[in-house]
One Martini backbone bead per residue (centre of mass of N, CA, C, O) as a GRO file, in nm:
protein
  414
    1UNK     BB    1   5.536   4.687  -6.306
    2UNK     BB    2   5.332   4.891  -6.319
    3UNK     BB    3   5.044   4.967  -6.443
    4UNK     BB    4   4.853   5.139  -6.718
    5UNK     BB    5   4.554   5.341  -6.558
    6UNK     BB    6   4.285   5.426  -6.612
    7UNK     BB    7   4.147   5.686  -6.359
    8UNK     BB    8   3.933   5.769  -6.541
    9UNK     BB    9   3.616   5.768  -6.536
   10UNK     BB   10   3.377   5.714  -6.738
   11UNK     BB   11   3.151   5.925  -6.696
   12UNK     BB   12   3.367   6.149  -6.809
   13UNK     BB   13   3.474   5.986  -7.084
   14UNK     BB   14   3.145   6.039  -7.169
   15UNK     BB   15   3.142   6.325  -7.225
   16UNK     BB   16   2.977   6.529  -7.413
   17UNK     BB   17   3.115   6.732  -7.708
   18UNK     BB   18   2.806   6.775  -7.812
   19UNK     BB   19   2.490   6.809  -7.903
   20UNK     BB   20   2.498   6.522  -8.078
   21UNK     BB   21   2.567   6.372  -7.831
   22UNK     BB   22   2.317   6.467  -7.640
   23UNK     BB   23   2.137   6.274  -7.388
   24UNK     BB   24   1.807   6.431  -7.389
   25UNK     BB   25   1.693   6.732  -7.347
   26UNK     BB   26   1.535   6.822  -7.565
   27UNK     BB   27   1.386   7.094  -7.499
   28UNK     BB   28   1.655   7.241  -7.455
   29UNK     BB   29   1.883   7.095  -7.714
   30UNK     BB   30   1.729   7.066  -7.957
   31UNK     BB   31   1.662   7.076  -8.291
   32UNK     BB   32   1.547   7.443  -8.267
   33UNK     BB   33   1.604   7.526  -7.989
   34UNK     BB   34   1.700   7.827  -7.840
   35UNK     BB   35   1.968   7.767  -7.686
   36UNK     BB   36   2.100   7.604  -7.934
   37UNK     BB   37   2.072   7.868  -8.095
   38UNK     BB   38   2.205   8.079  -7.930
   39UNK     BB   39   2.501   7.926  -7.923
   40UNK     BB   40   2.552   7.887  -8.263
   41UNK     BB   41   2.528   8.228  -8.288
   42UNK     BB   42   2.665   8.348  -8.027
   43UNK     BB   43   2.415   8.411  -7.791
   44UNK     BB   44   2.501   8.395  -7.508
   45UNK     BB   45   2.359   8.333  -7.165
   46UNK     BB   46   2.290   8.336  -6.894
   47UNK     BB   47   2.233   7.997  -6.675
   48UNK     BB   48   1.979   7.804  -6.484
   49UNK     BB   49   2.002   7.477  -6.381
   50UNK     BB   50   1.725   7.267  -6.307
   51UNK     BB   51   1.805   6.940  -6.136
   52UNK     BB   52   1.914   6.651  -6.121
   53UNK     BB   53   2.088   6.401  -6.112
   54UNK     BB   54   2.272   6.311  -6.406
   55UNK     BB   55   2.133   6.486  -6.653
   56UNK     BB   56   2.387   6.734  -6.770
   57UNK     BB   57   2.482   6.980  -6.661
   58UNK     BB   58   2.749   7.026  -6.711
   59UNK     BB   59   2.807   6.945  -6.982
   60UNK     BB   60   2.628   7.152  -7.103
   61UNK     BB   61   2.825   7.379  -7.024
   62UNK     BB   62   3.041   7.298  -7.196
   63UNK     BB   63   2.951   7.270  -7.468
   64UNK     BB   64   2.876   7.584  -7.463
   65UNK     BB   65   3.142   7.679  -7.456
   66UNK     BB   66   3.309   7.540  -7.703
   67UNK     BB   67   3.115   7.652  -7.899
   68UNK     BB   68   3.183   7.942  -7.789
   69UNK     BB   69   3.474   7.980  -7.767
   70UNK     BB   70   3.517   7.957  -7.415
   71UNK     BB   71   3.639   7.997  -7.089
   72UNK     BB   72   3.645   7.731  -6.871
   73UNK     BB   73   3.502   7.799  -6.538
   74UNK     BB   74   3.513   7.615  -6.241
   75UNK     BB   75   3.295   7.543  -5.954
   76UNK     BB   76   3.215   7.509  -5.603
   77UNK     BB   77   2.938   7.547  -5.388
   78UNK     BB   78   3.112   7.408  -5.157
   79UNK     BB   79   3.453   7.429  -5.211
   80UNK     BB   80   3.407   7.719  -5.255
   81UNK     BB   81   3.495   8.103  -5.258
   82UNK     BB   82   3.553   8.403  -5.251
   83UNK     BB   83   3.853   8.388  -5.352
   84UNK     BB   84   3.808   8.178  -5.590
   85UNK     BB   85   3.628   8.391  -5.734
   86UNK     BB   86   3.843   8.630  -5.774
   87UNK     BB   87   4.033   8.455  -5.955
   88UNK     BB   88   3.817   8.405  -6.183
   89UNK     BB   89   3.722   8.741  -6.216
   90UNK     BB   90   4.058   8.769  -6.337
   91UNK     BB   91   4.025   8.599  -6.572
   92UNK     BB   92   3.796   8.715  -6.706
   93UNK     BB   93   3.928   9.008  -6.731
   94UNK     BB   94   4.169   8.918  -6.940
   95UNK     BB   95   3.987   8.792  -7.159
   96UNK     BB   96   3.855   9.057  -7.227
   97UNK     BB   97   4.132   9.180  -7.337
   98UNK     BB   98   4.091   8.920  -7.500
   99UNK     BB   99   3.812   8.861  -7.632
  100UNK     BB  100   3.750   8.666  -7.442
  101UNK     BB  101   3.522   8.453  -7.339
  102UNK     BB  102   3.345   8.354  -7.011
  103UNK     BB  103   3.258   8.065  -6.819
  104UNK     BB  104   3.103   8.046  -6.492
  105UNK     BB  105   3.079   7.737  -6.371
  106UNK     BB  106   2.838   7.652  -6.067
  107UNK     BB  107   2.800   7.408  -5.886
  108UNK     BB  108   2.576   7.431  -5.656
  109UNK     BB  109   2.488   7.723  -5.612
  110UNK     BB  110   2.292   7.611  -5.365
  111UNK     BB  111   2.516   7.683  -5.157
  112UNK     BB  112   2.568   7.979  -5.149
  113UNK     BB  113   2.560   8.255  -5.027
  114UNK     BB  114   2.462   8.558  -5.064
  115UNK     BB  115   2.730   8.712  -5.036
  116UNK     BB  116   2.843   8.555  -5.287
  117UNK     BB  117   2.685   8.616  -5.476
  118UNK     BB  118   2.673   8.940  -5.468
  119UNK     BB  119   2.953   8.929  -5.573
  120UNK     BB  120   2.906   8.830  -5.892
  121UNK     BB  121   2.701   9.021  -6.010
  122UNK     BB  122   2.835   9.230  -6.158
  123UNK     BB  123   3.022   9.005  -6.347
  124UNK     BB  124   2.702   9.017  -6.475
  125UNK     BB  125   2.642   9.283  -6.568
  126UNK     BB  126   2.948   9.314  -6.720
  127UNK     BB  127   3.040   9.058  -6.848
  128UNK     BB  128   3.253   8.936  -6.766
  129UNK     BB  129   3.038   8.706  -6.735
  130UNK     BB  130   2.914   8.372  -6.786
  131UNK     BB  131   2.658   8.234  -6.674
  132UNK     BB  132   2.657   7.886  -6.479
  133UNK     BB  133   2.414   7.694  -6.311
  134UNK     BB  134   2.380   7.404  -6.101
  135UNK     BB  135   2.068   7.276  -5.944
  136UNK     BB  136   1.858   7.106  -5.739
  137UNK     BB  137   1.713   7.328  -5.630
  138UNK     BB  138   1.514   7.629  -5.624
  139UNK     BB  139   1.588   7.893  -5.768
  140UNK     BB  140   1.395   8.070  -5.599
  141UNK     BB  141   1.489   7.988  -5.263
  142UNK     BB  142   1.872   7.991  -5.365
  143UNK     BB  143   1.853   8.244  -5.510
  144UNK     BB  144   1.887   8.505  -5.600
  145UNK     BB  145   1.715   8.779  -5.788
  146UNK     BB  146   1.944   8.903  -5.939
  147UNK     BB  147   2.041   8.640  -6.066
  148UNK     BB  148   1.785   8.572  -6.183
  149UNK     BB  149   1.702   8.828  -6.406
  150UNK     BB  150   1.980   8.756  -6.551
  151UNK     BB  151   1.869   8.466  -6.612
  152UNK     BB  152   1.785   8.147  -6.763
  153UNK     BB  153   1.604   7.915  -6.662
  154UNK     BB  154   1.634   7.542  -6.701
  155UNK     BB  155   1.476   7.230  -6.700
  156UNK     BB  156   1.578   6.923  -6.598
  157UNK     BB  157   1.578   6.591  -6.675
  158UNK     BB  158   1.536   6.287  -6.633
  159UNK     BB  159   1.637   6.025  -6.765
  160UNK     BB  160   1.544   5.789  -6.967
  161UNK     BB  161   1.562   5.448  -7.038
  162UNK     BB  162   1.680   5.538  -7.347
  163UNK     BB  163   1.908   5.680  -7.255
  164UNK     BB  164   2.066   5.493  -7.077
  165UNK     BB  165   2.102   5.309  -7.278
  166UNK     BB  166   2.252   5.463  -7.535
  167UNK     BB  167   2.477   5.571  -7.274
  168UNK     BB  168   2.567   5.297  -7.291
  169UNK     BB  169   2.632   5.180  -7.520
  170UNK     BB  170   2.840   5.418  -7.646
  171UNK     BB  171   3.036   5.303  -7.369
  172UNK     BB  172   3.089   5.015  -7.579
  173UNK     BB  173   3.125   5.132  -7.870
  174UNK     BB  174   3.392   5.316  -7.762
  175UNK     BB  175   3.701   5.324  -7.827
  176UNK     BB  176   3.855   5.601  -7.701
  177UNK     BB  177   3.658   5.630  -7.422
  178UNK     BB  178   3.540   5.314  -7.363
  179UNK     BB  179   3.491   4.958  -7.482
  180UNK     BB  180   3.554   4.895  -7.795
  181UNK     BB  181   3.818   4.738  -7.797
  182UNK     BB  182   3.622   4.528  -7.614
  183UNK     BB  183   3.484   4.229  -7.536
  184UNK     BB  184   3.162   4.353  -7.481
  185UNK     BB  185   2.869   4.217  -7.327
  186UNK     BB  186   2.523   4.265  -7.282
  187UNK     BB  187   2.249   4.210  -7.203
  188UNK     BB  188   1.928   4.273  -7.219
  189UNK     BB  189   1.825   4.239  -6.903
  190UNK     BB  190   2.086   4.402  -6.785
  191UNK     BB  191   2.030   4.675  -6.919
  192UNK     BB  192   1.740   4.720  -6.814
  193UNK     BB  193   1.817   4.715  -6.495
  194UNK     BB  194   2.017   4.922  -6.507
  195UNK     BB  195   1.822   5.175  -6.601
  196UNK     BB  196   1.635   5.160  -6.389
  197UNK     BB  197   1.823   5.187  -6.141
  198UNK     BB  198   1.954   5.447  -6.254
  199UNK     BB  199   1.733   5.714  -6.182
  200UNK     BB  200   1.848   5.898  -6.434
  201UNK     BB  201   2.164   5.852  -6.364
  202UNK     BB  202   2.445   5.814  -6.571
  203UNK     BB  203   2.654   5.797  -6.350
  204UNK     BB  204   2.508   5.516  -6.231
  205UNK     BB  205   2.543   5.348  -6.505
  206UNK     BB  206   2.874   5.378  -6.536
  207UNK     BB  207   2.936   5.297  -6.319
  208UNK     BB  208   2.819   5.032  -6.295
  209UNK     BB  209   2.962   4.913  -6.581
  210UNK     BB  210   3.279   4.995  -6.461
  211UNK     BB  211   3.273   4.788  -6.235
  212UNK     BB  212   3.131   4.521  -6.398
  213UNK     BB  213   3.405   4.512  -6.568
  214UNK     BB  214   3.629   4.519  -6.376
  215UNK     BB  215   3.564   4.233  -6.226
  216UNK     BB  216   3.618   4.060  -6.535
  217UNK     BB  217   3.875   4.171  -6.590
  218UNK     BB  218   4.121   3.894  -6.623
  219UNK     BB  219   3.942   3.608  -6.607
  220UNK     BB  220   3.970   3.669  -6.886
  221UNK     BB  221   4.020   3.679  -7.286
  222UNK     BB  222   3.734   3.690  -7.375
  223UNK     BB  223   3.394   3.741  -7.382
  224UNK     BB  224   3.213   3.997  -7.207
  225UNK     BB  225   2.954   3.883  -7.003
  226UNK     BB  226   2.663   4.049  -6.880
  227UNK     BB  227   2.451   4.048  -6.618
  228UNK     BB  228   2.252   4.075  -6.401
  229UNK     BB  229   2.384   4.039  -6.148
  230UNK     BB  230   2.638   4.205  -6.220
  231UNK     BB  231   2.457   4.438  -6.163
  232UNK     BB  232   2.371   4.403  -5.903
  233UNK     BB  233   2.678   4.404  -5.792
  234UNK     BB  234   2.741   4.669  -5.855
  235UNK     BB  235   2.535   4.876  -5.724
  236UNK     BB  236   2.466   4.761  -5.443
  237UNK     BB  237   2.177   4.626  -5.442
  238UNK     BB  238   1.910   4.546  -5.298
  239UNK     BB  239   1.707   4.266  -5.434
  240UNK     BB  240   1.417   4.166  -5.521
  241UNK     BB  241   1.144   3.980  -5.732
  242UNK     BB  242   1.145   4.246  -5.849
  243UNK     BB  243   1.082   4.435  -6.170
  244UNK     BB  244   0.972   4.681  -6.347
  245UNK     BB  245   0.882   4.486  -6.576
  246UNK     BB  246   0.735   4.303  -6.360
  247UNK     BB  247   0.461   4.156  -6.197
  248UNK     BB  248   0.605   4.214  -5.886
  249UNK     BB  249   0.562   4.530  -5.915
  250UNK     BB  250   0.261   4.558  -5.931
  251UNK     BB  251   0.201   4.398  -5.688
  252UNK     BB  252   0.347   4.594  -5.467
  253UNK     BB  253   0.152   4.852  -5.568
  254UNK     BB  254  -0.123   4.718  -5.506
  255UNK     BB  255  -0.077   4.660  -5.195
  256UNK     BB  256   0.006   4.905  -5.125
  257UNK     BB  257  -0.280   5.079  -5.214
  258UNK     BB  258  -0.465   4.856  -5.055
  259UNK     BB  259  -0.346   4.896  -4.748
  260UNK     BB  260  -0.457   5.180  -4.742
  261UNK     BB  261  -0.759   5.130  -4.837
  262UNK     BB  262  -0.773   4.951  -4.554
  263UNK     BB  263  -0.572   5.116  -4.291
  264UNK     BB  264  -0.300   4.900  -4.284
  265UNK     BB  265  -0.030   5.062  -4.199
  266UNK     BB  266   0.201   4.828  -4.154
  267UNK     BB  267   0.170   4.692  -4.484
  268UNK     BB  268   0.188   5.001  -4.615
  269UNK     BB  269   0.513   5.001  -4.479
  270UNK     BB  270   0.613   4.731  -4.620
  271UNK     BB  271   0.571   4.780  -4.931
  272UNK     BB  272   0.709   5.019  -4.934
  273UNK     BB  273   1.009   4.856  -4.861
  274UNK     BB  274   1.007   4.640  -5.057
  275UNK     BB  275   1.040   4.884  -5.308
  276UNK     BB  276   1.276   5.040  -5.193
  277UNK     BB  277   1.479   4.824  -5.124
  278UNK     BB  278   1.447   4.701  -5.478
  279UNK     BB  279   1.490   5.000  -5.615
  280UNK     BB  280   1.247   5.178  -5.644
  281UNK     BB  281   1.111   5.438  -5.747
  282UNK     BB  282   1.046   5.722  -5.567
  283UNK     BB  283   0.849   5.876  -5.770
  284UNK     BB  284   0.636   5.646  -5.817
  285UNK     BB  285   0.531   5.634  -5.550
  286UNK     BB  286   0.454   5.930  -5.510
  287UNK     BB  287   0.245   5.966  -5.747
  288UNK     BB  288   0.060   5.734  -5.635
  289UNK     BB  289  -0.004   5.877  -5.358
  290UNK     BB  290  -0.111   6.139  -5.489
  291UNK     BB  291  -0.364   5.978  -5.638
  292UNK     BB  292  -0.472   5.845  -5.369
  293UNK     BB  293  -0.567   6.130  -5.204
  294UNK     BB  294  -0.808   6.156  -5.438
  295UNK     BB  295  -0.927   5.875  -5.493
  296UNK     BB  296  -0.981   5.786  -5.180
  297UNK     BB  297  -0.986   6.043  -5.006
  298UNK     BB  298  -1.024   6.345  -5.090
  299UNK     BB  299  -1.310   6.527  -4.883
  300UNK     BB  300  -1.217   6.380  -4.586
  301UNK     BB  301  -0.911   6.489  -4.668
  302UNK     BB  302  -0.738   6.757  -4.762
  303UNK     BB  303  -0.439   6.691  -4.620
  304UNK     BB  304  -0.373   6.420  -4.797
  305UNK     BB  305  -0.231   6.609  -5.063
  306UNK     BB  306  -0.023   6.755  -4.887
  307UNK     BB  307   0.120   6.552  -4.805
  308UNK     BB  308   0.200   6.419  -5.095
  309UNK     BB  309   0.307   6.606  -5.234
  310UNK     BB  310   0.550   6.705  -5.006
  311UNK     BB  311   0.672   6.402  -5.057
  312UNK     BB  312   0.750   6.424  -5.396
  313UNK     BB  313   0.934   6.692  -5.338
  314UNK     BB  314   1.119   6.552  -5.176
  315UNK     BB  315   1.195   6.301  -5.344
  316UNK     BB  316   1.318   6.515  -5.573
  317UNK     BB  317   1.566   6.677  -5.382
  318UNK     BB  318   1.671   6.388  -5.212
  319UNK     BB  319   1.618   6.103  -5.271
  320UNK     BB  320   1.778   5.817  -5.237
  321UNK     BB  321   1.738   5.760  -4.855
  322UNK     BB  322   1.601   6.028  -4.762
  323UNK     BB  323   1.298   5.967  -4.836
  324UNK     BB  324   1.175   5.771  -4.698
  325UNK     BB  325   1.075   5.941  -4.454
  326UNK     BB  326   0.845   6.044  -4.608
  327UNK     BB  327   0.689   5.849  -4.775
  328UNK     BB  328   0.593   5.727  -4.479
  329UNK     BB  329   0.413   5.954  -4.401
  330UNK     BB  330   0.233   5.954  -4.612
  331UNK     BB  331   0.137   5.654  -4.595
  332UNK     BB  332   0.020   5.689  -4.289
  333UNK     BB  333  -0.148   5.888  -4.340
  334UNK     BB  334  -0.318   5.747  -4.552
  335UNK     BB  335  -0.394   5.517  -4.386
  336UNK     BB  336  -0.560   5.740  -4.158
  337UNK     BB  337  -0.747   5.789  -4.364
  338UNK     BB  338  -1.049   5.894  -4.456
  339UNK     BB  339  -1.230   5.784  -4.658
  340UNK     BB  340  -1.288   5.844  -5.038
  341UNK     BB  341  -1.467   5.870  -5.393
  342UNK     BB  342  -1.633   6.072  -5.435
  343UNK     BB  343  -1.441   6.212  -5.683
  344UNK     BB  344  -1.413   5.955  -5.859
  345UNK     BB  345  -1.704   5.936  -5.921
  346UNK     BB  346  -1.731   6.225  -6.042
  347UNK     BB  347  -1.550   6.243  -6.273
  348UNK     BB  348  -1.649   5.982  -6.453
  349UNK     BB  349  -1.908   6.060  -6.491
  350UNK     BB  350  -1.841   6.368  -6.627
  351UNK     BB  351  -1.704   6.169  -6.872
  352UNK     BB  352  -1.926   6.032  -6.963
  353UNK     BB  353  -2.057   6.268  -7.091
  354UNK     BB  354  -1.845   6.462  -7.246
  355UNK     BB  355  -1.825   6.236  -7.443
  356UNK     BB  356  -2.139   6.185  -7.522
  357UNK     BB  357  -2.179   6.581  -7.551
  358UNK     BB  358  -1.953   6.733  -7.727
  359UNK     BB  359  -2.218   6.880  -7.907
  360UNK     BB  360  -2.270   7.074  -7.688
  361UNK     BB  361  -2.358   7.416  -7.620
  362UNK     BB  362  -2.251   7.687  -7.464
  363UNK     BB  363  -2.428   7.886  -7.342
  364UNK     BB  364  -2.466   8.191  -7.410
  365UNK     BB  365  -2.424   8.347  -7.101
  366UNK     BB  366  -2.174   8.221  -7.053
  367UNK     BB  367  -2.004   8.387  -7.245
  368UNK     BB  368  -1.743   8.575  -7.406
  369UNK     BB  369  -1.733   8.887  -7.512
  370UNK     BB  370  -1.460   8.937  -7.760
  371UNK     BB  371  -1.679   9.078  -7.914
  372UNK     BB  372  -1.895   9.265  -8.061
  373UNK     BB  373  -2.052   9.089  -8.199
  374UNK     BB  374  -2.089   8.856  -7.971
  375UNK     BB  375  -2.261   9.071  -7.821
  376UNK     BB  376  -2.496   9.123  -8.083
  377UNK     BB  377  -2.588   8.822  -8.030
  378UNK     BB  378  -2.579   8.732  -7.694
  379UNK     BB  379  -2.318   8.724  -7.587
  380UNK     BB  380  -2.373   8.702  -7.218
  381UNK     BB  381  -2.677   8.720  -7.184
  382UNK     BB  382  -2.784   8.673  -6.873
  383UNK     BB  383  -2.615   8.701  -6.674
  384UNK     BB  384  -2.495   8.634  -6.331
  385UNK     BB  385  -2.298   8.819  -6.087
  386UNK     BB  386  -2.286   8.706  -5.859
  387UNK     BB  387  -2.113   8.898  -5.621
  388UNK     BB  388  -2.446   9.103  -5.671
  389UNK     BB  389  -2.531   8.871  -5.485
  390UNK     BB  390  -2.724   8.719  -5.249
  391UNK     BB  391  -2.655   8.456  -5.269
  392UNK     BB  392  -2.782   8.235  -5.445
  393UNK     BB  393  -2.824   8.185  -5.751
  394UNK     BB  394  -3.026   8.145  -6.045
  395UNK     BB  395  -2.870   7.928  -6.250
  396UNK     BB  396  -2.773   7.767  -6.553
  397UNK     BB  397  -2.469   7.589  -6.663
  398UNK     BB  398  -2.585   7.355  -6.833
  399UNK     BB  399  -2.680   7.203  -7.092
  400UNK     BB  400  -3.002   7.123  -7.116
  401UNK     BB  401  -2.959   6.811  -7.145
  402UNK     BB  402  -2.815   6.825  -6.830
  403UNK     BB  403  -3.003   6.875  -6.646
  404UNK     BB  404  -2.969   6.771  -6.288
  405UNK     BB  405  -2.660   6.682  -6.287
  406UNK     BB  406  -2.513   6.480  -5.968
  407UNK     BB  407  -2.221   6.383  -5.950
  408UNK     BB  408  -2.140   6.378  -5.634
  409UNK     BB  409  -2.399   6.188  -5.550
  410UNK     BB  410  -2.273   5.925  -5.619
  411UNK     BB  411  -2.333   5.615  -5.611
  412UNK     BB  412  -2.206   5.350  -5.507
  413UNK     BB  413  -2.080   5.048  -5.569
  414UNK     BB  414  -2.214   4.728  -5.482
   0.00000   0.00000   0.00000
């Protein structure tokens, strides 16, 4: 006799059905949050979800329907067209003449063509339906503007590793829908490595854990426990001598900095690959290397932070591993791009007076004069407006204090 087993994935049966199962994206859906109290009050109204995979977008799409006790109907922007379109709001036009209300989910919907988006406009101007779309890419770039018009766009963000842990916990804990009624247990460091390793995204995560358990169950009939293997293996990924809370994470990133700021192209492309390939976030490494164009390099070479910048655009867009090669951009044109700190060094300086001088008042004459009361004291007497001078004005910016100071040209420490 075949087993009966369930082949709904974990990731699927473990979707929040309330506000109060959903974990994340508290500034979107938190306790008195405008969309929260919307759908709540029974204001639903078209909006664009827009962030990474695996944050949410779907699942609170479905919540919103339940609340609204509306009639939940799913697209995808890949895989239908202008027909099932057509079929879709044929249904929601039924639904209108029995009262009942229409949520018309469309995942990916920056697959659709304008001509498809077109087609959908009408039954979102005449309420036919209640759009709700879900997007990876910028929805100013992907979505026409008509039908940005009348959406409240949303950013969802990824879930933090804090988020991670507790709908795993939930997963393990949840009796009717997840491992509740077996005896299984994750290690703390196992449990750790899986949130750092899923990017932010749940369904990497739970699909990891019932990868890790699936592997495990028959082999015994007692207590399953998790550990770091486990999860190394169950999410099929190289892994380094670091992880991200080890030492040997910072010492990878730091090598990665200094191979850079020493100019050597191949080291620095050695260290990019040893934290990429070891599964490190590719948006951490990102954001260090947007840091780099202008604390190392700064107006020696002020291209190196618009190529750095769209390195990290690329990498939140792409993920890994379709990004490794942006990334790789990044770092070789950093590492062969002329060095200066004289931006970072001018920073700090201005940062250490500002901190031991934030007690004198802006100059008079800087100031705005924004009511009468304020002219007839004397702000702003005495400005002088570029603009109406020829080359460079004679006028001080600084407070008497700080005249003379010259935090660009500080010298480096020797």
């Amino acid at each position: 006799m075949p087993r009966n087993i369930n082949t709904t994935p974990l990731a699927e049966r473990m979707r929040p059905v309330s506000f109060d199962d959903f974990f994340g994206q508290e500034e979107v859906v938190g306790q008195g949050k405008m969309l929260r109290k919307l759908v709540e009050n029974g204001e639903i109204r078209s909006a664009i979800f827009w962030g990474p995979p695996g944050v949410g977008k779907t699942t609170l799409a479905r919540v919103i329907a339940s609340v609204s006790e509306a009639d939940f109907v799913e697209l995808s922007g890949v895989a239908s067209g202008k027909e099932d379109l057509m079929k879709a709001l044929d249904r929601a036009e039924q639904n209108k003449r029995l009262g009942i209300r229409t949520v018309l989910f469309i995942d990916e919907i920056h697959r659709w063509n304008k001509a498809q988006q077109d087609a959908l406009l009408p039954s979102v101007e005449r309420g036919i339906v209640i759009l709700i779309g879900a997007t990876t890419e910028n929805p100013s770039f992907e979505i026409i503007g008509a039908l940005l018009s009348r959406s409240r766009v949303f950013i969802l963000q990824a879930l933090s590793e804090i988020h991670i842990i507790e709908i795993v916990k939930r997963a393990l804990a949840d009796v009717e829908r997840g491992y509740g009624s077996k005896q299984i247990d994750i290690l703390d460091d196992a449990l750790e490595l899986l949130a750092q390793f899923s990017g932010g995204d749940a369904r990497v995560a739970l699909g990891g854990l019932e990868f890790a358990v699936s592997s495990k169950i028959g082999q015994t009939k007692k207590k399953i426990t998790l550990t770091k293997e486990d999860v190394k293996e169950a999410l099929q990924k190289t892994y380094l001598t670091f992880d991200k809370k080890g030492e040997e994470f910072y010492n990878a990133i730091s090598a990665l900095h200094k191979s850079m700021r020493g100019s050597d192209v191949n080291a620095a492309l050695y260290w990019l690959a040893r934290m990429l390939e070891g599964g490190a976030d590719p948006l951490y490494i990102a954001r260090r290397v947007v840091r780099f164009a202008s604390e190392d390099i700064g107006l020696a070479n002020n291209t190196a932070l618009l190529i750095a910048n769209a390195a990290f655009d690329s990498a939140h867009k792409l993920g890994y591993p379709e990004c490794n090669v942006h990334l790789a951009h990044a770092v070789v044109y950093c590492a062969k791009a002329e060095k200066s700190n004289a931006l970072y060094s001018a920073y700090n300086a201005a940062a250490a007076d500002a901190k031991a001088t934030s007690h004198l008042n802006v100059p008079i004459h800087l100031r705005n004069a924004q009511t009468k009361l304020m002219k007839e004291i004397g702000y702003g007497k005495g400005y002088k407006y570029n603009p109406d001078f020829d080359g460079l004005v004679e006028q001080e910016y600084f407070p008497d204090e700080l005249k003379g100071r010259n935090y660009f040209e500080v010298k480096k420490k020797k």
